[in-house]
mmCIF file as gemmi writes it, N, C-alpha and C atoms, coordinates in Angstrom:
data_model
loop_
_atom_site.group_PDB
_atom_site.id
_atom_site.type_symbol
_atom_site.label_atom_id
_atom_site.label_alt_id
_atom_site.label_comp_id
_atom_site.label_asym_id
_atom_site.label_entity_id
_atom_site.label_seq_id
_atom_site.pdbx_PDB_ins_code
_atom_site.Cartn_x
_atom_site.Cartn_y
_atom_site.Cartn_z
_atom_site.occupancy
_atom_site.B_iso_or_equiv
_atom_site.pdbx_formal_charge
_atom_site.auth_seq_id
_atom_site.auth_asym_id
_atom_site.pdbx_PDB_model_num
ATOM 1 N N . UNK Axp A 1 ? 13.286 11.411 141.738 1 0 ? 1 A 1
ATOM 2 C CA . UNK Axp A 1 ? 12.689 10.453 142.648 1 0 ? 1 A 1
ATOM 3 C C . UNK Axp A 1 ? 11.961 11.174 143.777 1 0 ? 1 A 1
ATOM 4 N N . UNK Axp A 2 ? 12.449 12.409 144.448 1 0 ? 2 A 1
ATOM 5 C CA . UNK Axp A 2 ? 11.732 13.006 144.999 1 0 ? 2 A 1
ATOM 6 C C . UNK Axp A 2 ? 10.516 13.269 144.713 1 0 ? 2 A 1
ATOM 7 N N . UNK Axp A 3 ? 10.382 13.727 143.637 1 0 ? 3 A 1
ATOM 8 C CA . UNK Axp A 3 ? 9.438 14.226 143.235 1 0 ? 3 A 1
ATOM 9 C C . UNK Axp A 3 ? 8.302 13.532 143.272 1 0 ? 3 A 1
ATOM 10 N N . UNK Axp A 4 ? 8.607 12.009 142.796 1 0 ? 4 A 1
ATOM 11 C CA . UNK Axp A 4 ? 7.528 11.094 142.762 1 0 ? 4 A 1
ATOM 12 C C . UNK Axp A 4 ? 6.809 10.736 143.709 1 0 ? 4 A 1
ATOM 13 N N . UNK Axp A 5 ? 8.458 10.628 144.545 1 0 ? 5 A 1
ATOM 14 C CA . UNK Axp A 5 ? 7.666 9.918 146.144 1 0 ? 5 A 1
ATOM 15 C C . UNK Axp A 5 ? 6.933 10.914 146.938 1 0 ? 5 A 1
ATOM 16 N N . UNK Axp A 6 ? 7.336 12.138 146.866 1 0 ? 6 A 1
ATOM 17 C CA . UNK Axp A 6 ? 5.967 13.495 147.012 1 0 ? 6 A 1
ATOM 18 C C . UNK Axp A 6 ? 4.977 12.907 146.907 1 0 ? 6 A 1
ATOM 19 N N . UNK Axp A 7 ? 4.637 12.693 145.661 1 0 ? 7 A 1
ATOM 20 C CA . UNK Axp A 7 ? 3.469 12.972 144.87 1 0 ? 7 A 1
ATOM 21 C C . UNK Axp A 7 ? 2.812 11.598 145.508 1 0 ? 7 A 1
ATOM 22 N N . UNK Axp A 8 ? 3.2 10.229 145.362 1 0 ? 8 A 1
ATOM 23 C CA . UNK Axp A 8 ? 2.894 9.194 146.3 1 0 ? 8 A 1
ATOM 24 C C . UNK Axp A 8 ? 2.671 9.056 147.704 1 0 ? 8 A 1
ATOM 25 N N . UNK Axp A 9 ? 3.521 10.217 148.479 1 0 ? 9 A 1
ATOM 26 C CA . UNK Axp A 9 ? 3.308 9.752 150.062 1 0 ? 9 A 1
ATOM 27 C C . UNK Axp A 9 ? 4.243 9.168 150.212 1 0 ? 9 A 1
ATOM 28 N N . UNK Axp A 10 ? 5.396 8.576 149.73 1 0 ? 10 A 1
ATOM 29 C CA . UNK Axp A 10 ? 6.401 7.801 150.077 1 0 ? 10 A 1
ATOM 30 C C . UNK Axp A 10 ? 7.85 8.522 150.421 1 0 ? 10 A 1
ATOM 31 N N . UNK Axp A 11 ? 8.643 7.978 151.047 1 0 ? 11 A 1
ATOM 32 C CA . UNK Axp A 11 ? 9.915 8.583 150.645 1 0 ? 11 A 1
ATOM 33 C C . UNK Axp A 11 ? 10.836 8.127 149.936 1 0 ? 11 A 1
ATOM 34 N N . UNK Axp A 12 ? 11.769 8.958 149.04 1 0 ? 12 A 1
ATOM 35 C CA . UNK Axp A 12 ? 12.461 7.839 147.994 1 0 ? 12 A 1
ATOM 36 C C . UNK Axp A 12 ? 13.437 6.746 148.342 1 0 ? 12 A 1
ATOM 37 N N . UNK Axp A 13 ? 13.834 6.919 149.344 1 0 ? 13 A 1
ATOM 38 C CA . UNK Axp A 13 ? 14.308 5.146 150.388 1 0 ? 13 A 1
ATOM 39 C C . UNK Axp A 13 ? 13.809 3.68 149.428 1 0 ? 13 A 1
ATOM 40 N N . UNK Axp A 14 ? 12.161 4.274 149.797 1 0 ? 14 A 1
ATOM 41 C CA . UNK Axp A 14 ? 11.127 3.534 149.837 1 0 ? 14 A 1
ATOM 42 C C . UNK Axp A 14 ? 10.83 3.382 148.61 1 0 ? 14 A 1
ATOM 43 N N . UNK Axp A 15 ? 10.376 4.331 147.578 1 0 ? 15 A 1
ATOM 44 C CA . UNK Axp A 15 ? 10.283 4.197 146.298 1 0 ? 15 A 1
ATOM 45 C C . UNK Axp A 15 ? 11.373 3.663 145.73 1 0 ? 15 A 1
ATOM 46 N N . UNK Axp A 16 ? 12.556 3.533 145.462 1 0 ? 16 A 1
ATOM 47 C CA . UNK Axp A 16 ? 13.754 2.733 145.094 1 0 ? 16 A 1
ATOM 48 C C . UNK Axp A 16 ? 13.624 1.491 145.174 1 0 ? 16 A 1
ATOM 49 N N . UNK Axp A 17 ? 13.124 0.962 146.278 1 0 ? 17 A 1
ATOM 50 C CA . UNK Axp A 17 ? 12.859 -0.246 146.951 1 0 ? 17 A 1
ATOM 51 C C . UNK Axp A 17 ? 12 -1.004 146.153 1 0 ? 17 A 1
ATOM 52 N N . UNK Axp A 18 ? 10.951 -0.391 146.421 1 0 ? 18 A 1
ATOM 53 C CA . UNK Axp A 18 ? 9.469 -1.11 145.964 1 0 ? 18 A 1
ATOM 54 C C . UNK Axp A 18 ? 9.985 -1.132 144.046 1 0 ? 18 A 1
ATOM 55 N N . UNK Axp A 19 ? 10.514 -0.223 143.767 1 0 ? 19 A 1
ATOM 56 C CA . UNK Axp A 19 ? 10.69 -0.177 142.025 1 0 ? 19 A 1
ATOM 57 C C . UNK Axp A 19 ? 11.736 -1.491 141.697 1 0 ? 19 A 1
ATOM 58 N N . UNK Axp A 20 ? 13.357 -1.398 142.714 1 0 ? 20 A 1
ATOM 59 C CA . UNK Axp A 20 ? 14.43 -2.744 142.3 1 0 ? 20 A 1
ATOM 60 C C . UNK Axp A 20 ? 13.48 -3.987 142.593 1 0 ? 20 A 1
ATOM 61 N N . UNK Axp A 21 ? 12.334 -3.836 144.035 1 0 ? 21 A 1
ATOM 62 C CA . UNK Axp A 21 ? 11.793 -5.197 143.688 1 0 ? 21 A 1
ATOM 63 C C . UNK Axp A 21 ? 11.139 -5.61 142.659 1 0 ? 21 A 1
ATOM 64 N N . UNK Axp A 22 ? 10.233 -4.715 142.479 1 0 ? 22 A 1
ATOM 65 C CA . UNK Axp A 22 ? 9.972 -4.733 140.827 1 0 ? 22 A 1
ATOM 66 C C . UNK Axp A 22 ? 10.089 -5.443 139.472 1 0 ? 22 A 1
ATOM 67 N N . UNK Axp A 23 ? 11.281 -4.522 139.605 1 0 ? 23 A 1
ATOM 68 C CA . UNK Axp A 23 ? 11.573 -4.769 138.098 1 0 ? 23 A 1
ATOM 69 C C . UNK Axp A 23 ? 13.253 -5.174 138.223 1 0 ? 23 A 1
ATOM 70 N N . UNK Axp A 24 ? 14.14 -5.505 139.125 1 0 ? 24 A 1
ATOM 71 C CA . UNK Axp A 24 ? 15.301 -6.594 139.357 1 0 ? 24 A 1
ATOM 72 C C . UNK Axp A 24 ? 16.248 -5.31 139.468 1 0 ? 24 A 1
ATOM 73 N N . UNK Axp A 25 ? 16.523 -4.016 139.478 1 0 ? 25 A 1
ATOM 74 C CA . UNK Axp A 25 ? 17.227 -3.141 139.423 1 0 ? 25 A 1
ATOM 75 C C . UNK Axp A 25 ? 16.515 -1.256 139.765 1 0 ? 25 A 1
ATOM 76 N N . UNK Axp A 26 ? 17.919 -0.993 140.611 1 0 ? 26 A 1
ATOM 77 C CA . UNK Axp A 26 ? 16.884 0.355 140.414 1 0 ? 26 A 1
ATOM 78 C C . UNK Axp A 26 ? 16.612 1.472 139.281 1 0 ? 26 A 1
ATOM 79 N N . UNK Axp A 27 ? 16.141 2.421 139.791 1 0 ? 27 A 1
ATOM 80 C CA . UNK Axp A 27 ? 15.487 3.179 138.584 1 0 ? 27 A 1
ATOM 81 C C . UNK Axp A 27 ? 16.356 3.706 137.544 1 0 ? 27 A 1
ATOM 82 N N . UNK Axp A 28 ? 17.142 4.356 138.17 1 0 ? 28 A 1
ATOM 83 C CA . UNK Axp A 28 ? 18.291 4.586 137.487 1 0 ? 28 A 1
ATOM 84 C C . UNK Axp A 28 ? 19.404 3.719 136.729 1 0 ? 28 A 1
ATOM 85 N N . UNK Axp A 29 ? 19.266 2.234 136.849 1 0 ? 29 A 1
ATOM 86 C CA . UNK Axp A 29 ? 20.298 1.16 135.8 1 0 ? 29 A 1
ATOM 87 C C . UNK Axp A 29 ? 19.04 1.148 134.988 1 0 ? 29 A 1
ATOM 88 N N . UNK Axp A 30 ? 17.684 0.894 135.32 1 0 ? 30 A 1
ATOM 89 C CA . UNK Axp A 30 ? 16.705 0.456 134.708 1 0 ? 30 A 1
ATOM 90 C C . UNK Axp A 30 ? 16.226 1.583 133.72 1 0 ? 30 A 1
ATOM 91 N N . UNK Axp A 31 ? 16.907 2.924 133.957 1 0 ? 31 A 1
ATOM 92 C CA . UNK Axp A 31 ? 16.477 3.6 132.18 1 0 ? 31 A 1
ATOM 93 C C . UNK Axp A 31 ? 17.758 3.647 131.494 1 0 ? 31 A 1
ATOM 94 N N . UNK Axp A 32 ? 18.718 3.125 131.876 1 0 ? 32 A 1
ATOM 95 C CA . UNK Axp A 32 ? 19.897 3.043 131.132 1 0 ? 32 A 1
ATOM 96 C C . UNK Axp A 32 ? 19.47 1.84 130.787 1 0 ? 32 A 1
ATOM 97 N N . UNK Axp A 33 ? 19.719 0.935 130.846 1 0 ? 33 A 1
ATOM 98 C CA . UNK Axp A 33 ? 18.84 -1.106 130.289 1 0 ? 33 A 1
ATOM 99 C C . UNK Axp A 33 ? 17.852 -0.299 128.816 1 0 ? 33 A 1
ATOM 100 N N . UNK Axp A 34 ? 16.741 0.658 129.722 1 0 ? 34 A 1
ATOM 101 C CA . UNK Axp A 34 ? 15.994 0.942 128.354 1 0 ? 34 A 1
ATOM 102 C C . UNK Axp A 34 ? 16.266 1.824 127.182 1 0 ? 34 A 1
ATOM 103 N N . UNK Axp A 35 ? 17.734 2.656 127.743 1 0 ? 35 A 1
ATOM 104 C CA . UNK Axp A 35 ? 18.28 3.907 126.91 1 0 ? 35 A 1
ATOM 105 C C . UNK Axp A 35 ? 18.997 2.748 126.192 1 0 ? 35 A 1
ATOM 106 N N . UNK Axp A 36 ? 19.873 1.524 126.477 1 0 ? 36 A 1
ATOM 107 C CA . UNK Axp A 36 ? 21.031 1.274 125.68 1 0 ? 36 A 1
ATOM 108 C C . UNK Axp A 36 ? 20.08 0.144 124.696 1 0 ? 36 A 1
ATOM 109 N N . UNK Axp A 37 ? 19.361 -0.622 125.094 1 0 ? 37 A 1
ATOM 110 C CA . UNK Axp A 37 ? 18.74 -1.077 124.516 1 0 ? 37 A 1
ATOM 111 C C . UNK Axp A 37 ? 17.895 -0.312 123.247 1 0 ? 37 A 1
ATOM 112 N N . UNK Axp A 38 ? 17.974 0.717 123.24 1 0 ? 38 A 1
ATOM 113 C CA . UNK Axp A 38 ? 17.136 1.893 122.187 1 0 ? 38 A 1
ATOM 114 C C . UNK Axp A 38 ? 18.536 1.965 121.45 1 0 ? 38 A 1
ATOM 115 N N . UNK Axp A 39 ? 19.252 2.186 122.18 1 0 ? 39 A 1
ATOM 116 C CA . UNK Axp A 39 ? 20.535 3.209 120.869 1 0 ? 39 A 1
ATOM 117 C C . UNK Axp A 39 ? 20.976 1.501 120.184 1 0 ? 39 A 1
ATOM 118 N N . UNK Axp A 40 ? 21.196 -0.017 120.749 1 0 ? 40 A 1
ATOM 119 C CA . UNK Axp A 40 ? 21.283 -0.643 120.208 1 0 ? 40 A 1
ATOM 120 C C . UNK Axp A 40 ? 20.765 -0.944 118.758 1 0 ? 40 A 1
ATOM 121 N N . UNK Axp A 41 ? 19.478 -0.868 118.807 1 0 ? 41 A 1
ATOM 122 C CA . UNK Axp A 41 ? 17.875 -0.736 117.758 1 0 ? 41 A 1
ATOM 123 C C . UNK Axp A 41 ? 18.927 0.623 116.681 1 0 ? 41 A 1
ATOM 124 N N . UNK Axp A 42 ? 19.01 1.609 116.918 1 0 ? 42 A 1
ATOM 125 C CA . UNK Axp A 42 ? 19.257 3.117 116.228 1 0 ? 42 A 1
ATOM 126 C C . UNK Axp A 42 ? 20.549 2.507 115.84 1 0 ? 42 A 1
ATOM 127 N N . UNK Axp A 43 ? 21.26 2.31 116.646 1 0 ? 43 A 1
ATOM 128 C CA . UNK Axp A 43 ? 23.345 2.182 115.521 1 0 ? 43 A 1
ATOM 129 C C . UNK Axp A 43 ? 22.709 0.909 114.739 1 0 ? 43 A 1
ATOM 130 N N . UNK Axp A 44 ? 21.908 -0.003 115.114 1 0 ? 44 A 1
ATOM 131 C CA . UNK Axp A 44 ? 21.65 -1.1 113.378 1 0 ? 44 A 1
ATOM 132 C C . UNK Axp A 44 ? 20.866 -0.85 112.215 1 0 ? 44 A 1
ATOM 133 N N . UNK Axp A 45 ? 20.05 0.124 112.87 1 0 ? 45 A 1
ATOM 134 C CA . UNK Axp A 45 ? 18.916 -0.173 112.003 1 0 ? 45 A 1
ATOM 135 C C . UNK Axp A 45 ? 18.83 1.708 111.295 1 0 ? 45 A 1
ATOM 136 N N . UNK Axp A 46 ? 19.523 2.54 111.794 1 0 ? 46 A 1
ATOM 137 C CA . UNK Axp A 46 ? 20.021 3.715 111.266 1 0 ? 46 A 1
ATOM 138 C C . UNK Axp A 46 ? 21.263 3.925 110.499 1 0 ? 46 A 1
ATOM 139 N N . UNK Axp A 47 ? 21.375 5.068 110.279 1 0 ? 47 A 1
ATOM 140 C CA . UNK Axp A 47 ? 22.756 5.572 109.628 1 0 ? 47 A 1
ATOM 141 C C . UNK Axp A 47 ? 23.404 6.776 110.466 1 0 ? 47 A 1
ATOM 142 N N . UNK Axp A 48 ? 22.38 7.236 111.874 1 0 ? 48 A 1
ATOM 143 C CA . UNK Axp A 48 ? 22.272 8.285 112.282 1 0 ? 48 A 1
ATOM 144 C C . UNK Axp A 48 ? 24.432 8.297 113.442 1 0 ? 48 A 1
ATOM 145 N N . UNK Axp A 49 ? 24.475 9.56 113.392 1 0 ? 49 A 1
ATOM 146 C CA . UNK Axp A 49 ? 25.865 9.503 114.195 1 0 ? 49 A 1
ATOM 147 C C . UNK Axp A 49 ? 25.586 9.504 115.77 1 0 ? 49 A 1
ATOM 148 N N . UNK Axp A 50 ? 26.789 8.749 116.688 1 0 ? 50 A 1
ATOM 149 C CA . UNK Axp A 50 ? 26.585 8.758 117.668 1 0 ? 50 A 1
ATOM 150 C C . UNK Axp A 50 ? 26.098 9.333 118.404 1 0 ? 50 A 1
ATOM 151 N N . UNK Axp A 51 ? 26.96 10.953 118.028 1 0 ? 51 A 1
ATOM 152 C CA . UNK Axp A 51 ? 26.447 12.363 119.028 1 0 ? 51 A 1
ATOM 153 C C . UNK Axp A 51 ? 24.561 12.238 119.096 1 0 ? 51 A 1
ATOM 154 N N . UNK Axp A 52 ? 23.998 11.852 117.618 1 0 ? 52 A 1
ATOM 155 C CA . UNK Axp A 52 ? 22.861 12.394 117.53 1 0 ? 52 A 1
ATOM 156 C C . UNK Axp A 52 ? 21.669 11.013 118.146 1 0 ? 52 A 1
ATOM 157 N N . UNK Axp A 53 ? 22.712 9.935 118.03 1 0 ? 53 A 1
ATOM 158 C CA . UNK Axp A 53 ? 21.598 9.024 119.242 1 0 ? 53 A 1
ATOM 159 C C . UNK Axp A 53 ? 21.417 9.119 120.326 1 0 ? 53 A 1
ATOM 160 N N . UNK Axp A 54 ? 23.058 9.769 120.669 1 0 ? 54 A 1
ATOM 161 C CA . UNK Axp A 54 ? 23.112 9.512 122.317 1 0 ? 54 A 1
ATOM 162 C C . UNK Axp A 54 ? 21.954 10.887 123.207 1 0 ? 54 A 1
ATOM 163 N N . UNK Axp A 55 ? 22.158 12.13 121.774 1 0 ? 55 A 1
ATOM 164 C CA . UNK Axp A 55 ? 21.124 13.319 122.667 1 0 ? 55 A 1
ATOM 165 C C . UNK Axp A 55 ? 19.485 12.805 122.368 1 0 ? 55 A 1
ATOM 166 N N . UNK Axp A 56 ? 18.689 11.862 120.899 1 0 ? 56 A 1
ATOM 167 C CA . UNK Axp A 56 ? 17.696 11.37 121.102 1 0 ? 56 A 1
ATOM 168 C C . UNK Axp A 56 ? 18.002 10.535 122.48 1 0 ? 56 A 1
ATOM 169 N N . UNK Axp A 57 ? 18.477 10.06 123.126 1 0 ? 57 A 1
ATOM 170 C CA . UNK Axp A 57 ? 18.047 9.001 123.847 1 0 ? 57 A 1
ATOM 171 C C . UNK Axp A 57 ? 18.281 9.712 125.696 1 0 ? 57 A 1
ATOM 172 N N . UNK Axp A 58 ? 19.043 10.629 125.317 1 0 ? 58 A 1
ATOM 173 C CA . UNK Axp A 58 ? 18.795 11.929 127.076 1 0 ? 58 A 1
ATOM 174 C C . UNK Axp A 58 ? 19.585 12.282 127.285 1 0 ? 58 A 1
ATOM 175 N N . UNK Axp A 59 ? 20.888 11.687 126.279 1 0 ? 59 A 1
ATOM 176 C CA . UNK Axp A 59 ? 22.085 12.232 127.232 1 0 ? 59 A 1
ATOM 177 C C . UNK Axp A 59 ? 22.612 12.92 126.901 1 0 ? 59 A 1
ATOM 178 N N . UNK Axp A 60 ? 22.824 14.152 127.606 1 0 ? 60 A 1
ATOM 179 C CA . UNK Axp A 60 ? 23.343 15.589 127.354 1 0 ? 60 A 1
ATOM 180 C C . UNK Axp A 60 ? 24.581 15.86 126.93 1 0 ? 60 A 1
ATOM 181 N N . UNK Axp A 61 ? 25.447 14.398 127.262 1 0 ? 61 A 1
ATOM 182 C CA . UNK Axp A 61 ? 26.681 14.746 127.072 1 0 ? 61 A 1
ATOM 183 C C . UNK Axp A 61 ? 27.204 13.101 126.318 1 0 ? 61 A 1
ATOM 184 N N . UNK Axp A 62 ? 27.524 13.459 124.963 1 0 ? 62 A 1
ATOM 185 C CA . UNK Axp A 62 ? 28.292 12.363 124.097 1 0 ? 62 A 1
ATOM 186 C C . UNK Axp A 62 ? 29.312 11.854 125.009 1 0 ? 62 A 1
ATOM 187 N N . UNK Axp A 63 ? 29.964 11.795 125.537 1 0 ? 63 A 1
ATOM 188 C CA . UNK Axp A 63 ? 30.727 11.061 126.247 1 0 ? 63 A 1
ATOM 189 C C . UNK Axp A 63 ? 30.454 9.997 127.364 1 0 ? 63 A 1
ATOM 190 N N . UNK Axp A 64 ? 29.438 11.011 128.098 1 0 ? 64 A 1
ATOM 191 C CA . UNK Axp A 64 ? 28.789 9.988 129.333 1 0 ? 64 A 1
ATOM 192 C C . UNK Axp A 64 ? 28.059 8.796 128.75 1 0 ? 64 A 1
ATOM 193 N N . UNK Axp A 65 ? 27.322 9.399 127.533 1 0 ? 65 A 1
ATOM 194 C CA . UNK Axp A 65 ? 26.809 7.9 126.666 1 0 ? 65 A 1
ATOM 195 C C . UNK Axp A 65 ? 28.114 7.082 126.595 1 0 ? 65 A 1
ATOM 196 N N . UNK Axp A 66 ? 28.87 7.566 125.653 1 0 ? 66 A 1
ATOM 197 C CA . UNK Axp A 66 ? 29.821 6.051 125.249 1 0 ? 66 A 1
ATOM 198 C C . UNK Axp A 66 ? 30.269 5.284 126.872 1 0 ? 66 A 1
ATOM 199 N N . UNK Axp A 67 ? 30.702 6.191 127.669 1 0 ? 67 A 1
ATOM 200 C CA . UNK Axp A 67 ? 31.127 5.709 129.066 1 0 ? 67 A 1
ATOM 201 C C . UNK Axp A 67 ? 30.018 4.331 129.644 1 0 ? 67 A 1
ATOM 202 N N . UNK Axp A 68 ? 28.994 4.85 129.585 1 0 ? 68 A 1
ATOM 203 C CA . UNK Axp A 68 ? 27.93 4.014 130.128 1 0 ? 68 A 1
ATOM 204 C C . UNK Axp A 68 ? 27.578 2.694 129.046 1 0 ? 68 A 1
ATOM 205 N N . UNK Axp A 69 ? 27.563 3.228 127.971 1 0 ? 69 A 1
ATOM 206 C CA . UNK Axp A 69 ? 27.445 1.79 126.537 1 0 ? 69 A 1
ATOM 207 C C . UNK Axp A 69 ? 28.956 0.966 126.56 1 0 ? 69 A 1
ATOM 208 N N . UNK Axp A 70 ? 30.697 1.517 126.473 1 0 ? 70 A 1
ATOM 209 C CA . UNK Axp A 70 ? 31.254 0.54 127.194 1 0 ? 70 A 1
ATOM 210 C C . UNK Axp A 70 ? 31.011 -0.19 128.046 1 0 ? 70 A 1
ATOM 211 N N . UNK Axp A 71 ? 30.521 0.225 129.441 1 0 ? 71 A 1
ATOM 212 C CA . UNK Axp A 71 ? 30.621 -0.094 130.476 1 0 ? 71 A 1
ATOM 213 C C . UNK Axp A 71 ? 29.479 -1.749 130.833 1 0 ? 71 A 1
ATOM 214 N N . UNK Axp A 72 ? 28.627 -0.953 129.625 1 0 ? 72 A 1
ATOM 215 C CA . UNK Axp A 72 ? 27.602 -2.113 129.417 1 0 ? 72 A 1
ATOM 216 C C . UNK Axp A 72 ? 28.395 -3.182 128.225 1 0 ? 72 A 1
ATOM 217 N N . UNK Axp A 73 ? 28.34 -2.789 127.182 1 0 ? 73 A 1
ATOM 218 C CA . UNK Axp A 73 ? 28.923 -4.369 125.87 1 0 ? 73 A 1
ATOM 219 C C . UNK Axp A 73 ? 30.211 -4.219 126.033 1 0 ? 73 A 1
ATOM 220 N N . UNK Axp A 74 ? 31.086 -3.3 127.128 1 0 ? 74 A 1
ATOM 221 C CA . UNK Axp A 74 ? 32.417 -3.903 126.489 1 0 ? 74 A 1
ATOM 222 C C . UNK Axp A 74 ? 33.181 -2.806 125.491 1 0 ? 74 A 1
ATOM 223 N N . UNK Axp A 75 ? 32.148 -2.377 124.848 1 0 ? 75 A 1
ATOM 224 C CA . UNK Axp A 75 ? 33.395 -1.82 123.684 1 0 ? 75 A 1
ATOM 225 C C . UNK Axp A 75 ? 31.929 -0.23 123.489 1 0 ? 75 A 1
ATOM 226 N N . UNK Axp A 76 ? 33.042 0.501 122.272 1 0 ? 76 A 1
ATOM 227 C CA . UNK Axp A 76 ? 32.149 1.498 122.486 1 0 ? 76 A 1
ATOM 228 C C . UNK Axp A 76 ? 31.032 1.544 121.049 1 0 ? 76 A 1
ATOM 229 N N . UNK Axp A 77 ? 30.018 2.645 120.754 1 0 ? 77 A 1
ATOM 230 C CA . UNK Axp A 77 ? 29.199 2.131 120.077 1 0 ? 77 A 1
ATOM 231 C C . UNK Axp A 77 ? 29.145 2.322 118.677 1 0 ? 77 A 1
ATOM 232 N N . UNK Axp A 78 ? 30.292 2.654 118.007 1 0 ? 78 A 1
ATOM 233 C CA . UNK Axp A 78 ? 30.975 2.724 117.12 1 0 ? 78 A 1
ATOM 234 C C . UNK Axp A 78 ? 31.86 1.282 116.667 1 0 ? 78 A 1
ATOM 235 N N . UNK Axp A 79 ? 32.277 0.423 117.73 1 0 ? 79 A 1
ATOM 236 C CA . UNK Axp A 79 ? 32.734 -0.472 117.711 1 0 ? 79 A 1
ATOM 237 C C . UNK Axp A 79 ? 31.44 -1.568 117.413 1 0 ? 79 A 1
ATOM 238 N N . UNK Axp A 80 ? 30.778 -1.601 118.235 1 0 ? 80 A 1
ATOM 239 C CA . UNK Axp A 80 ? 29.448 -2.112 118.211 1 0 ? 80 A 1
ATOM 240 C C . UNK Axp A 80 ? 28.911 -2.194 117.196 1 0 ? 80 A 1
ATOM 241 N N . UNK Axp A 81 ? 28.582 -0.911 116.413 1 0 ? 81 A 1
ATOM 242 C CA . UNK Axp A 81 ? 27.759 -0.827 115.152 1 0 ? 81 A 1
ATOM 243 C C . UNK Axp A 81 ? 29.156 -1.51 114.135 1 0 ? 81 A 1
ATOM 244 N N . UNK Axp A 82 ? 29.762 -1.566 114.091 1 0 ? 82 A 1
ATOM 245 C CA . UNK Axp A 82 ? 30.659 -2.56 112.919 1 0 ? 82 A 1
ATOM 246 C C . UNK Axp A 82 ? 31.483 -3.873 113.448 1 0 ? 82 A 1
ATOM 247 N N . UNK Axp A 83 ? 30.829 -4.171 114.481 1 0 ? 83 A 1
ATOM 248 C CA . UNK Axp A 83 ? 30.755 -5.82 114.864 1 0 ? 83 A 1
ATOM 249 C C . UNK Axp A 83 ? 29.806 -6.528 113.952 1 0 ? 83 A 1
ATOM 250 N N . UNK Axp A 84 ? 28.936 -5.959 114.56 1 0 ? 84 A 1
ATOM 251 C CA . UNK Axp A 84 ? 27.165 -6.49 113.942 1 0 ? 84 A 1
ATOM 252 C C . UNK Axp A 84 ? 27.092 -6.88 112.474 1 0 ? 84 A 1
């Protein structure tokens, strides 16, 4: 965020701001919304294993994914993919 608001003239206070008004959340729930929403799409419509969605989709560490995909549906995404 620094970086951006550099590059804008803003400070990231401010950039946070102007982005949750935006788009209803800040930047940071708002690429998780677009990360979990992706691995949703990948555990149905793949065969691919968790480890290997969760590093396509940024996250460095298999765990912090499932942490954050509970935290969002409830259950983890193993559970998820054999609900469906």
């Amino acid at each position: 965020m620094k970086e951006l608001a550099d590059h804008v003239g803003k400070t990231p206070p401010y950039l946070i701001t102007c982005f949750s008004q935006a788009f209803g959340c800040p930047p940071l729930q708002f690429m998780h919304k677009l990360r979990l929403a992706k691995a949703e799409e990948l555990l149905l419509s793949t065969e691919r294993s968790i480890e290997e969605i969760s590093l396509e989709l940024g996250y460095c560490d298999s765990t912090y994914f499932y942490s954050v995909f509970r935290k969002h549906h409830g259950t983890g995404p193993l559970a998820f993919r054999l609900q469906v």
